[in-house]
Each structure stands twice: as C-alpha cells, then as structure tokens.
N, CA, C and O atoms as a GROMACS GRO file, in nm:
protein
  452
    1UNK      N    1  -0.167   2.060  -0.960
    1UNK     CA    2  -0.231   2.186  -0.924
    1UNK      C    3  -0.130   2.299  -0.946
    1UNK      O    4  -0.013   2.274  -0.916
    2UNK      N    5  -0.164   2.436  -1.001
    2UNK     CA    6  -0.082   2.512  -1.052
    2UNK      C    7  -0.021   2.605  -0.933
    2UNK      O    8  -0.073   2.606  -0.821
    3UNK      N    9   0.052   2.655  -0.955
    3UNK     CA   10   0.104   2.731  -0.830
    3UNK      C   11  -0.034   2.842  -0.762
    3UNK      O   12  -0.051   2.854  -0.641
    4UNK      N   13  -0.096   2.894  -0.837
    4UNK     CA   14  -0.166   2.991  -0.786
    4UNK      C   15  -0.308   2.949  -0.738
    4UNK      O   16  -0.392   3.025  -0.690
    5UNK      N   17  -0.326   2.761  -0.769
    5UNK     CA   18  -0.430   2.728  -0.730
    5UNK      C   19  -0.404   2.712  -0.510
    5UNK      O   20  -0.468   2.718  -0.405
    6UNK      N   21  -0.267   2.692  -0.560
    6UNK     CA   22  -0.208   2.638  -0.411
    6UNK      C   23  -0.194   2.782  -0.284
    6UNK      O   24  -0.160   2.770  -0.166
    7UNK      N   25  -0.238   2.933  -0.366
    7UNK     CA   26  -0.219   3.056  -0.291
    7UNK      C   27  -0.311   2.990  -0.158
    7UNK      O   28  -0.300   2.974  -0.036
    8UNK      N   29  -0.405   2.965  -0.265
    8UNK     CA   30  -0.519   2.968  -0.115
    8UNK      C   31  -0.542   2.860   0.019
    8UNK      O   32  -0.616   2.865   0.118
    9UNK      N   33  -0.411   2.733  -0.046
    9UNK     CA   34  -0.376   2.631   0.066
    9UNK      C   35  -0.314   2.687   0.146
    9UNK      O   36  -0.355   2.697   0.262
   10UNK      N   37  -0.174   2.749   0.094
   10UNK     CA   38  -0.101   2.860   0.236
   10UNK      C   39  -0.165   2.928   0.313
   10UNK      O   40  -0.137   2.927   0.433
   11UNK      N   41  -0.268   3.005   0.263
   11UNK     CA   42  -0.323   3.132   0.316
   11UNK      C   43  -0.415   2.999   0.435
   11UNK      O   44  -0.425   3.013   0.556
   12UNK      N   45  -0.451   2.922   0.383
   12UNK     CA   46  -0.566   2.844   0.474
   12UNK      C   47  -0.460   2.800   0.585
   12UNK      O   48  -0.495   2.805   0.703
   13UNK      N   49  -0.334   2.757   0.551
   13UNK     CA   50  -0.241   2.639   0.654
   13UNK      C   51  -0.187   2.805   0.715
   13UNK      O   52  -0.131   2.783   0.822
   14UNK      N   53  -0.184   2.948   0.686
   14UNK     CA   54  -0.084   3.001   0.780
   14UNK      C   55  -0.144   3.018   0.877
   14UNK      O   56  -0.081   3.085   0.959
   15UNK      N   57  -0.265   2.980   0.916
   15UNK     CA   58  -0.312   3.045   1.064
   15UNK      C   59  -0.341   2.917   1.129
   15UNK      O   60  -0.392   2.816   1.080
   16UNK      N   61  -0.288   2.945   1.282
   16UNK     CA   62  -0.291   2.808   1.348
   16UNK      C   63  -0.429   2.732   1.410
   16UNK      O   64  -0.430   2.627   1.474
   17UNK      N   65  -0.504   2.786   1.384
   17UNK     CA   66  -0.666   2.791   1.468
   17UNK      C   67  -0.709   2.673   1.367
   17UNK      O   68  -0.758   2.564   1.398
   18UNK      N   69  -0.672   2.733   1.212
   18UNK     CA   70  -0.724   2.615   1.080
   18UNK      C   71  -0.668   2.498   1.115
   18UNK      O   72  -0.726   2.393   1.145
   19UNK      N   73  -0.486   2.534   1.106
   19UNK     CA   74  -0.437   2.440   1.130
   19UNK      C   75  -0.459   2.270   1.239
   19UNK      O   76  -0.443   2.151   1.211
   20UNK      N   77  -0.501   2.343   1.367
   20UNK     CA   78  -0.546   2.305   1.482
   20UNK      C   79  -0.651   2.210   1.460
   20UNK      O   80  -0.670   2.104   1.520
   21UNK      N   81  -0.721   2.266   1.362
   21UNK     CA   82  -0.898   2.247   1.309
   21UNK      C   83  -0.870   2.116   1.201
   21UNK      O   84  -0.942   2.016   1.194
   22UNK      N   85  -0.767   2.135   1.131
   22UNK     CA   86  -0.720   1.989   1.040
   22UNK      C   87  -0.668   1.913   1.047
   22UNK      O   88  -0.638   1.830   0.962
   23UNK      N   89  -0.617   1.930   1.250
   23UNK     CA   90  -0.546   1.802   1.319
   23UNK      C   91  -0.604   1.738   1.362
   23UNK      O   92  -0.566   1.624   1.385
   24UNK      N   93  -0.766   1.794   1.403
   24UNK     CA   94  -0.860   1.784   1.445
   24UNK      C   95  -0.925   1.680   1.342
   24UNK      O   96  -0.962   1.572   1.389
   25UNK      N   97  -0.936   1.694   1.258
   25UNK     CA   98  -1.020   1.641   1.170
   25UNK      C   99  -0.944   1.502   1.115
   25UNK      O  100  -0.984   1.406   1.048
   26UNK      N  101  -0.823   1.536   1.172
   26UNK     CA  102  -0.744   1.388   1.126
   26UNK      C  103  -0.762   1.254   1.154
   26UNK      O  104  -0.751   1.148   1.092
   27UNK      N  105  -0.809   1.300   1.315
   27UNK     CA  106  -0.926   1.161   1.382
   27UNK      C  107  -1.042   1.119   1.317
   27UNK      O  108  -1.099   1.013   1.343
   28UNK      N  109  -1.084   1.213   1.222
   28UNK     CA  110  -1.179   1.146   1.161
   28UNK      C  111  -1.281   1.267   1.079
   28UNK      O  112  -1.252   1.386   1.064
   29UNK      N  113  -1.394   1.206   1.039
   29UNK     CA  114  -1.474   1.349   1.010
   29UNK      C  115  -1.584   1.373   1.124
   29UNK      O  116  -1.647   1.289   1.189
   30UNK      N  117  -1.587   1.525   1.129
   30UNK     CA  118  -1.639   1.582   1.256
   30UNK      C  119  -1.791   1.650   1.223
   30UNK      O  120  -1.808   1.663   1.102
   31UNK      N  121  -1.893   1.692   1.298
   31UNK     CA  122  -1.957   1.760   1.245
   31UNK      C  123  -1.922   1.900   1.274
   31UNK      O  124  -1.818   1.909   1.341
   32UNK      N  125  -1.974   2.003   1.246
   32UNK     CA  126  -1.931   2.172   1.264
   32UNK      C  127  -1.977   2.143   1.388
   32UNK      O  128  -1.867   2.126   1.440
   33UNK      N  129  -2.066   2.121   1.489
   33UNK     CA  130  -2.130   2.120   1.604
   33UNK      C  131  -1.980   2.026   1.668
   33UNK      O  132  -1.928   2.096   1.754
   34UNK      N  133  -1.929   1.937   1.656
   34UNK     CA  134  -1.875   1.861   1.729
   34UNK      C  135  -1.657   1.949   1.707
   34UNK      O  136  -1.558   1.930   1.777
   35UNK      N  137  -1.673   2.022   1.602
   35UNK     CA  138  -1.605   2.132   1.572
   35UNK      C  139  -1.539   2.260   1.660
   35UNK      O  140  -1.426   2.306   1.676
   36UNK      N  141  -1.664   2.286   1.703
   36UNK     CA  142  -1.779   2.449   1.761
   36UNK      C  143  -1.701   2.372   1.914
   36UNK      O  144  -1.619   2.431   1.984
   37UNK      N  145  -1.743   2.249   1.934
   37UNK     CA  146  -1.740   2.245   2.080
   37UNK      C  147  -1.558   2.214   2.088
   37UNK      O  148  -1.488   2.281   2.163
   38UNK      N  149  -1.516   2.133   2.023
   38UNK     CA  150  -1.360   2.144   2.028
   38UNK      C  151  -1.309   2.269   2.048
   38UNK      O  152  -1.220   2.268   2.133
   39UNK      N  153  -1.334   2.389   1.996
   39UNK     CA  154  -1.244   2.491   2.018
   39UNK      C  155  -1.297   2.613   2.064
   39UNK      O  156  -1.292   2.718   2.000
   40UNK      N  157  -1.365   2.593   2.212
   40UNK     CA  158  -1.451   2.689   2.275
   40UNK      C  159  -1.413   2.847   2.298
   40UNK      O  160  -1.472   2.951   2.324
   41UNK      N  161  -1.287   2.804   2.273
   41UNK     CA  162  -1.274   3.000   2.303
   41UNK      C  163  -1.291   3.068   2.142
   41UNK      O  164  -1.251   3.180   2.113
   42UNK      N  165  -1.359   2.973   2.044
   42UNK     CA  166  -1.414   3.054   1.930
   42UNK      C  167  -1.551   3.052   1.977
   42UNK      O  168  -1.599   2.979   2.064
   43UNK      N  169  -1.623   3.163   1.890
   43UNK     CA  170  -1.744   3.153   1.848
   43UNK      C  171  -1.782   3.070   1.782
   43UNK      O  172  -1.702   3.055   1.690
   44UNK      N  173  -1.893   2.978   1.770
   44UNK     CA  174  -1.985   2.920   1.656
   44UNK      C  175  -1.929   2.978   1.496
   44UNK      O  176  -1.876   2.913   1.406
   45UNK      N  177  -1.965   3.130   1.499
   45UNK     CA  178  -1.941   3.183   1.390
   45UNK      C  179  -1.772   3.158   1.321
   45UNK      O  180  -1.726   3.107   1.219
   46UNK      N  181  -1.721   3.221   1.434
   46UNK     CA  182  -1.573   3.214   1.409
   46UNK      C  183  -1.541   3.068   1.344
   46UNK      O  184  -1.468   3.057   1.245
   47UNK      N  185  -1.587   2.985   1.393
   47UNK     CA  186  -1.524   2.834   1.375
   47UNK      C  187  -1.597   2.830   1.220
   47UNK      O  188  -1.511   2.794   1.140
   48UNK      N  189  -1.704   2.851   1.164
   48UNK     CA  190  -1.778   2.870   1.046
   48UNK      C  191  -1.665   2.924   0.948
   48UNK      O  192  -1.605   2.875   0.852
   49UNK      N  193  -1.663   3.036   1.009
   49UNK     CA  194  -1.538   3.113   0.931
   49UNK      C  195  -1.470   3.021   0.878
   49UNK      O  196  -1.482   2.967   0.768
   50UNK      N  197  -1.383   3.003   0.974
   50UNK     CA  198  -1.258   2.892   0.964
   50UNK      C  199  -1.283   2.820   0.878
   50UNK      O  200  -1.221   2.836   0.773
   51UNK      N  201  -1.371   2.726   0.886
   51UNK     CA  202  -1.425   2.605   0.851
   51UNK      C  203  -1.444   2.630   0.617
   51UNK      O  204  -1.414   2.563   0.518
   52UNK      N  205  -1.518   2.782   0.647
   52UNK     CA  206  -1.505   2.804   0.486
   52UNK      C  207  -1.405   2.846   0.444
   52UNK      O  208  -1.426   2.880   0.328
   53UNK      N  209  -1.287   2.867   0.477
   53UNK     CA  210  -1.175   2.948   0.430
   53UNK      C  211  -1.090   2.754   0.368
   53UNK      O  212  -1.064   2.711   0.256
   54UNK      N  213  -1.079   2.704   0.482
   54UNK     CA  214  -1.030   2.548   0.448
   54UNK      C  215  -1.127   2.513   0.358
   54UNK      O  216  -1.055   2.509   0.258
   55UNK      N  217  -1.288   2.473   0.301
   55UNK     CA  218  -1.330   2.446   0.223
   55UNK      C  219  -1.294   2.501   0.117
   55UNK      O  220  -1.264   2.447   0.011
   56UNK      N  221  -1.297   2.639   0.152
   56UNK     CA  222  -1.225   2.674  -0.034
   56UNK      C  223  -1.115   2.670  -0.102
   56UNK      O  224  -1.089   2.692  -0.221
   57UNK      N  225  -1.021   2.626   0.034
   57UNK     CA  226  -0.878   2.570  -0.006
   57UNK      C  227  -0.893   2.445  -0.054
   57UNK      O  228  -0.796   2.379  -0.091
   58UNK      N  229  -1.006   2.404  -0.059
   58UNK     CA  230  -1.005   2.248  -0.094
   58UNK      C  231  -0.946   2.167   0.004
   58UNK      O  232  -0.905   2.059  -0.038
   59UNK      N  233  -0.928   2.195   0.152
   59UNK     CA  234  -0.872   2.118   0.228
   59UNK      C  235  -0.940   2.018   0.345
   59UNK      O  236  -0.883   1.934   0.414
   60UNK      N  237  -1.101   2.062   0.343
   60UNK     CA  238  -1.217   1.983   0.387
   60UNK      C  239  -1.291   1.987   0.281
   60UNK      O  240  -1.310   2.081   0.204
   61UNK      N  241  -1.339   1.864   0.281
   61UNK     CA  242  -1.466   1.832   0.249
   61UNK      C  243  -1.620   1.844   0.342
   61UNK      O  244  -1.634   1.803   0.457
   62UNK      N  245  -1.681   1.884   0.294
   62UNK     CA  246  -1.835   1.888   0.386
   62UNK      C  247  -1.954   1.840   0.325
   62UNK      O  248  -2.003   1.916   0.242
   63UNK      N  249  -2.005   1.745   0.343
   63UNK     CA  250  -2.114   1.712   0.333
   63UNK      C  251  -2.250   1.702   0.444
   63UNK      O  252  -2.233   1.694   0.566
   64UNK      N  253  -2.374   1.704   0.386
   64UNK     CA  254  -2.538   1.756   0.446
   64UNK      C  255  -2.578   1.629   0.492
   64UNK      O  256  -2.624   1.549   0.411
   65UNK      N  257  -2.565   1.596   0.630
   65UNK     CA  258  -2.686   1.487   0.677
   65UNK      C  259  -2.817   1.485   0.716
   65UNK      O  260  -2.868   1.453   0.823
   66UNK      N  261  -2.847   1.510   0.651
   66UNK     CA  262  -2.958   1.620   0.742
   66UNK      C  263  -2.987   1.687   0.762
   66UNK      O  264  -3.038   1.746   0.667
   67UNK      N  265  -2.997   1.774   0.921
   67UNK     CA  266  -2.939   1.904   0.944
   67UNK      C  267  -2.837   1.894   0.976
   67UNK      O  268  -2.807   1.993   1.044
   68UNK      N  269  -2.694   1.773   0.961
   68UNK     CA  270  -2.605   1.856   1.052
   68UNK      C  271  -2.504   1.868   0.921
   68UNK      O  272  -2.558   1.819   0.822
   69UNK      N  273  -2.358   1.923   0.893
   69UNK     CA  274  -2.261   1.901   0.818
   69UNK      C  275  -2.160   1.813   0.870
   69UNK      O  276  -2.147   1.809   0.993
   70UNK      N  277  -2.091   1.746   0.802
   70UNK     CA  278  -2.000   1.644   0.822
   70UNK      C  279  -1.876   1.720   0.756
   70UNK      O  280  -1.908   1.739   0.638
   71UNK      N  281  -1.755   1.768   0.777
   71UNK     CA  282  -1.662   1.771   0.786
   71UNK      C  283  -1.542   1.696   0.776
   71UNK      O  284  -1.504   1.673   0.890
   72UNK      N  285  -1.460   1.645   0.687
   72UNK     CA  286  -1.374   1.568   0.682
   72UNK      C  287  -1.225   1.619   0.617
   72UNK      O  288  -1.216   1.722   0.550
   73UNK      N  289  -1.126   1.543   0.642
   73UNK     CA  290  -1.031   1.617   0.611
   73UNK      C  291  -1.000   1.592   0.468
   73UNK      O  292  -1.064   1.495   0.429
   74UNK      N  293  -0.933   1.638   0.388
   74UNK     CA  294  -0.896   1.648   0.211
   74UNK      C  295  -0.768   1.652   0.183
   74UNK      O  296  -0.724   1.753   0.127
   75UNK      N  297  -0.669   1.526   0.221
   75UNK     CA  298  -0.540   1.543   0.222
   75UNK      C  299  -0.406   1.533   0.058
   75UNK      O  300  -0.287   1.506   0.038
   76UNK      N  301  -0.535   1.579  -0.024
   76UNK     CA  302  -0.481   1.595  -0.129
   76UNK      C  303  -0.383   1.755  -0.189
   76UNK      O  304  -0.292   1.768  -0.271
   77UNK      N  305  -0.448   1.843  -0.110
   77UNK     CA  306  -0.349   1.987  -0.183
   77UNK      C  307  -0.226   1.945  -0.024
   77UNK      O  308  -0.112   1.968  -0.063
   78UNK      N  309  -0.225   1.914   0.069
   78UNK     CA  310  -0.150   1.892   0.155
   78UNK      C  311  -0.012   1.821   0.061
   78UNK      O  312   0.098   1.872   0.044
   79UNK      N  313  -0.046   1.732   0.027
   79UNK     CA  314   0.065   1.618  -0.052
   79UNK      C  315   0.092   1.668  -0.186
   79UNK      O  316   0.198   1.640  -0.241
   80UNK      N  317  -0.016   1.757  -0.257
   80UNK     CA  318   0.029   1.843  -0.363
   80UNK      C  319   0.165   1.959  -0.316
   80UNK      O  320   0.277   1.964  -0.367
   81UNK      N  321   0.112   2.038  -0.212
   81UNK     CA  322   0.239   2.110  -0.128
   81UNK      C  323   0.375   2.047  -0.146
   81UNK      O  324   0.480   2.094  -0.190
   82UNK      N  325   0.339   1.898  -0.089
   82UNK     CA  326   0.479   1.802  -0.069
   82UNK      C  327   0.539   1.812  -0.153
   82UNK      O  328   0.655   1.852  -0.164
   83UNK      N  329   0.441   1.761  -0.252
   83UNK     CA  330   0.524   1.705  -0.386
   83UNK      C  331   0.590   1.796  -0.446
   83UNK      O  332   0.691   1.750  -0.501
   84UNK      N  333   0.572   1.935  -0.463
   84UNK     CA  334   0.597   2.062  -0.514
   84UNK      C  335   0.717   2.151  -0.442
   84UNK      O  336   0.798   2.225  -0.497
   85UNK      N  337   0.703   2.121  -0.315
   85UNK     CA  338   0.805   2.162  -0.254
   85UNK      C  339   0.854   2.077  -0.132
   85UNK      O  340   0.972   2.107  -0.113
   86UNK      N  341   0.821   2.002  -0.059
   86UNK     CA  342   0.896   1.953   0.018
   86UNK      C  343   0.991   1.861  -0.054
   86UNK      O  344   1.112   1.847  -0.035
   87UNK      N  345   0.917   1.805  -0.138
   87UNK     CA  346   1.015   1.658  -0.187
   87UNK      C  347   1.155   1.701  -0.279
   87UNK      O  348   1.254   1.634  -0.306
   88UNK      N  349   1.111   1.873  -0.326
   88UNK     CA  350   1.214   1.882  -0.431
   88UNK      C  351   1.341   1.916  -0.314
   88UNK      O  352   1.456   1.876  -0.329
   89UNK      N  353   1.295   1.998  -0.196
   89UNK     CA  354   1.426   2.015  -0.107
   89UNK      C  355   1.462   1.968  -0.042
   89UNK      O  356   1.569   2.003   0.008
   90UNK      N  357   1.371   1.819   0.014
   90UNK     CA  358   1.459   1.741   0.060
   90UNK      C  359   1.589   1.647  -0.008
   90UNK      O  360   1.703   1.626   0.035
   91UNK      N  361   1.552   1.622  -0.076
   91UNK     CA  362   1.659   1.598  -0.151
   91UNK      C  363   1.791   1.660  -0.167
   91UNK      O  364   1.898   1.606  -0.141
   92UNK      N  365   1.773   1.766  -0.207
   92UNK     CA  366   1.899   1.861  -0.164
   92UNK      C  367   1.974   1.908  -0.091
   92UNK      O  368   2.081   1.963  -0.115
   93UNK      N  369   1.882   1.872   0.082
   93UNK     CA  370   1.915   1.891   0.164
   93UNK      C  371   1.997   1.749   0.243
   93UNK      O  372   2.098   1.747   0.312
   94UNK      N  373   1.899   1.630   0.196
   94UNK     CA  374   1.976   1.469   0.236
   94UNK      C  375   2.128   1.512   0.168
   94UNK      O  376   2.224   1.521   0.244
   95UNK      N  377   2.141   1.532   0.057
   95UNK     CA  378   2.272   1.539  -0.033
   95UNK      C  379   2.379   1.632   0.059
   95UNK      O  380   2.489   1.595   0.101
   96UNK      N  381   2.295   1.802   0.084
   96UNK     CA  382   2.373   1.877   0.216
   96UNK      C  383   2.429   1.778   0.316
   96UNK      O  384   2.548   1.745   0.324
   97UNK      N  385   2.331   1.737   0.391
   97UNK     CA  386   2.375   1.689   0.529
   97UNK      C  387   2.475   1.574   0.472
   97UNK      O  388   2.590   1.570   0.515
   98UNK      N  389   2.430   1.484   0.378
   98UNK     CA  390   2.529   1.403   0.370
   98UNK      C  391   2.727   1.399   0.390
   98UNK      O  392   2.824   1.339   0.437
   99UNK      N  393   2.672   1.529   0.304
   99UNK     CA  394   2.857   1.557   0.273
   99UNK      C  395   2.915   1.628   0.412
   99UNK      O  396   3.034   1.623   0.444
  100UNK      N  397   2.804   1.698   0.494
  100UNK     CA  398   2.876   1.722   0.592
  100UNK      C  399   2.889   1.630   0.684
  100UNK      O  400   2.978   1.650   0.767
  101UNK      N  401   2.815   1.518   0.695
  101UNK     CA  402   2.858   1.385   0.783
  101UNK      C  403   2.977   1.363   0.724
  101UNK      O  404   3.066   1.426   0.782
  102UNK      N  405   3.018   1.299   0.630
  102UNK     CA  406   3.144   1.298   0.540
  102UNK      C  407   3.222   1.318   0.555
  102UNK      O  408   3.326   1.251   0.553
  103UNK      N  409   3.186   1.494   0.593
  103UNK     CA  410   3.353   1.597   0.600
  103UNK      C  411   3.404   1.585   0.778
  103UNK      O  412   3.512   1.610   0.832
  104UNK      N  413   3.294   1.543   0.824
  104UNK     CA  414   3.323   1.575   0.983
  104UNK      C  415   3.399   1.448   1.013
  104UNK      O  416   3.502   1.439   1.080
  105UNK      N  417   3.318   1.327   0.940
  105UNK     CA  418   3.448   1.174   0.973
  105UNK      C  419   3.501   1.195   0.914
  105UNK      O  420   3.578   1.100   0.912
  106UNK      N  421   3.556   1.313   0.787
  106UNK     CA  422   3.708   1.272   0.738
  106UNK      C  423   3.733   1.188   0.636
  106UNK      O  424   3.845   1.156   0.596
  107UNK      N  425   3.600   1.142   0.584
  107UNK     CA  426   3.506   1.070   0.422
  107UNK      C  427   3.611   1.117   0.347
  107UNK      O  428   3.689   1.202   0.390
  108UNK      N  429   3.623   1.058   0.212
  108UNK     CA  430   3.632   1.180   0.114
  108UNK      C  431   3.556   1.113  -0.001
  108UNK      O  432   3.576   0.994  -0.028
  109UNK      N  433   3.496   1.164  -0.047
  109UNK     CA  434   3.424   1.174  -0.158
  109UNK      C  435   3.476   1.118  -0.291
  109UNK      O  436   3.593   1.143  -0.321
  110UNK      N  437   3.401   1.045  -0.372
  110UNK     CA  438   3.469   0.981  -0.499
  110UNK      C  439   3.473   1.064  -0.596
  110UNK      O  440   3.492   1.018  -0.708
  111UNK      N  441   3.456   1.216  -0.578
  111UNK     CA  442   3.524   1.339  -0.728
  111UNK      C  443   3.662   1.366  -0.633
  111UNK      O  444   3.769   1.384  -0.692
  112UNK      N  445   3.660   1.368  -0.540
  112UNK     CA  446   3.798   1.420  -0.401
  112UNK      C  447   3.898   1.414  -0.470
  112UNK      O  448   3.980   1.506  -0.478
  113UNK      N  449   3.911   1.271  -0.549
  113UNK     CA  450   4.069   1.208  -0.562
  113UNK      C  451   4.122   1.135  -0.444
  113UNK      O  452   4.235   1.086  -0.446
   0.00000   0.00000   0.00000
C-alpha cells in the first residue's frame, strides 16, 4: 500500500474513540447496535461517524444481515503500518539499545580493536 493510501489509516488511528472502537472489535465482530451501546456517551450518530471514517480507512469491514450491520475488524493496513514503519525502526533501535547494553558492561565491540 502506497504511502498516501495509508494518510487515511493515521487520520482513522489518531483519534482515540476509533481507536477504542478497534479494540473493541478485536473480540470479535460487533453489530453497530452492539457498538452504539459499548460507547454510551456517543450518540448513535456519532458512533456511525466513527464507524465510516475506519471503513474508509479500510480498517473495518461491514457487512448486511438483514437489517442489522456486522462490523469486524481489518487487520491488514494495521500490519501494512508495521511493516512500513515499525519493523524498519525497530531494528535500528534493537542495534541502539544493544551497544548501549555493551558500553554500560564495558563490552567492546568486534570493530573496537
């Protein structure tokens, strides 16, 4: 996924209400009604809101039973994120911490001499 497909995963993960809403959904898939009632100090509407801003991040899925929607979580641009940026700095950062474990016991390193 290209960088600018991923604008609209941030914009979906910076607010904590979504966030809240896709920890939520981690237990399983929810309907918007079973949603609505998890997070009562929203509105119905409000939680709707919510609910399309993460769909168009591609970060739920929703499907029609009926009348109700099913809600589920889409943990694919999540691990796209990873892969794109967590994984490249952790690495760099294991390598950081390493050498300062190192320097603090008094290690020395095999370029050191």
């Amino acid at each position: 996924m290209p960088d600018d497909d991923l604008d609209g995963v941030w914009k979906a993960l910076s607010d904590n209400t979504r966030r809240s809403i896709l920890d939520f959904l981690r237990k399983g898939p929810r309907t918007t009604t079973e949603i609505v009632e998890a997070f009562p100090q929203l509105t119905r509407f409000g939680v709707m809101k919510h609910i399309d801003v993460l769909r168009e991040a591609g970060l739920i899925h929703t499907r029609e039973e009926g009348r109700q929607r099913i809600n589920s979580l889409n943990v694919v641009p999540i691990r796209q994120i990873y892969e794109r940026w967590v994984g490249k700095f952790e690495e760099l950062w294991s390598s950081h911490l390493l050498r300062i474990k190192e320097d603090a016991e008094g290690k020395k390193r095999p370029n050191q001499g």
